[in-house]
N, C-alpha and C positions, 0 to 999 in steps of 0.2 A: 488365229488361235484354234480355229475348229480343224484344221488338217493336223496342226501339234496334235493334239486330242486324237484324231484319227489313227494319227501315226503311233502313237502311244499308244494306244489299246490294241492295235493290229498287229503291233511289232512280232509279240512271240507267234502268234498265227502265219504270220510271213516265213520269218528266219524258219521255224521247223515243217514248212511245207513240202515234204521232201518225198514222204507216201514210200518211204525205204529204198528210193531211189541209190544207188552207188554211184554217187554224179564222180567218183576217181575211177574209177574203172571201166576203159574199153567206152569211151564215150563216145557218140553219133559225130559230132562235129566239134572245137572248137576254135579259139581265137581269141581279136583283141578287138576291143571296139570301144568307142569314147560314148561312156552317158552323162547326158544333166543332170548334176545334182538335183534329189529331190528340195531341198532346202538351201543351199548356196549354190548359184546357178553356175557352178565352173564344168569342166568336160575332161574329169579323170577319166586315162585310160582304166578298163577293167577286162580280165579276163573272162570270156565268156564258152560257157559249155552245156552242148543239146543233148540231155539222155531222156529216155521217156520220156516222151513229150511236155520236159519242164525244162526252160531256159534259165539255167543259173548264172551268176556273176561273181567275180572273187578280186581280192586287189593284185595278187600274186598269179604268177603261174604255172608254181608246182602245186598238185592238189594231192594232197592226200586223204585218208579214211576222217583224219583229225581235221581237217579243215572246215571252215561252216563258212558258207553262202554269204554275198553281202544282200542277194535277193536272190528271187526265182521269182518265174514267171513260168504257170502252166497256159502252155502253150494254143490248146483247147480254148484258154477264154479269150484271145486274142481277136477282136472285132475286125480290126484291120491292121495293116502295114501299108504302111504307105509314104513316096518318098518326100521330104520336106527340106528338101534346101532352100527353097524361097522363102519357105516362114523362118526357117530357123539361122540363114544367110552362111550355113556350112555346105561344105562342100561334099557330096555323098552323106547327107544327112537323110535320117528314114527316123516314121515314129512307129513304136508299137503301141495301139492302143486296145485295151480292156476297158469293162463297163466302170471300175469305176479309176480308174490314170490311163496317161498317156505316156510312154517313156518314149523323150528323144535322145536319139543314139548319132551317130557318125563310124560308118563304116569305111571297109577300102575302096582304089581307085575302082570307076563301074565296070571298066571291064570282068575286073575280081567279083564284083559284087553280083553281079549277073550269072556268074556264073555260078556264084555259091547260093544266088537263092533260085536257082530255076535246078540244080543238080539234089540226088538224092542220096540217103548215105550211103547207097551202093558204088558212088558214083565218087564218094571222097578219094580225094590224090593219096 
């Protein structure tokens, strides 16, 4: 009951964390990547996109001006990344964790994934 409660009171703090970001416009990086639901643990793909150092998430993957985030994550509070396919028994699975959640994800094969998190966006194909 106490993370319902959490998640209710944080909601609109969450959704408009966006600090005027244009997360449609000329973005840093994105993509597709499977997260666990915060509440029914399944693993929809969402599309994911890095602009100023805020990683947002969307169900679609045309973005427009009109569109709004299903999250964001400023990037900055990120304690660690690290990868979890043992705990989590997927295959190129990584979590991001801030002080206070941990989001597991599932990304692509590691070749791909190596590559995309050790490159910078100078370095995007």
């Amino acid at each position: 009951m106490a993370s319902l409660w959490r998640a209710a009171t944080a909601l609109t703090e969450k959704l408009n964390d966006y600090d005027g970001v244009q997360f449609w416009s000329n973005p840093e990086r994105t993509g597709w990547l499977a997260k666990q639901g915060e509440y029914i643990k399944t693993w929809p793909r969402r599309w994911f996109v890095l602009k100023q150092g805020r990683l947002f998430w969307f169900k679609e993957s045309l973005i427009t001006r009109a569109s709004r985030p299903r999250g964001v994550i400023p990037v900055a509070t990120c304690l660690t990344v690290k990868g979890a396919e043992d705990i989590l028994n997927k295959q190129y699975a990584f979590e991001l964790s801030t002080r206070e959640e941990t989001r597991p994800c599932t990304s692509l094969p590691m070749r791909r994934k190596k590559r995309r998190i050790g490159s910078t966006p100078s370095d995007a194909p």
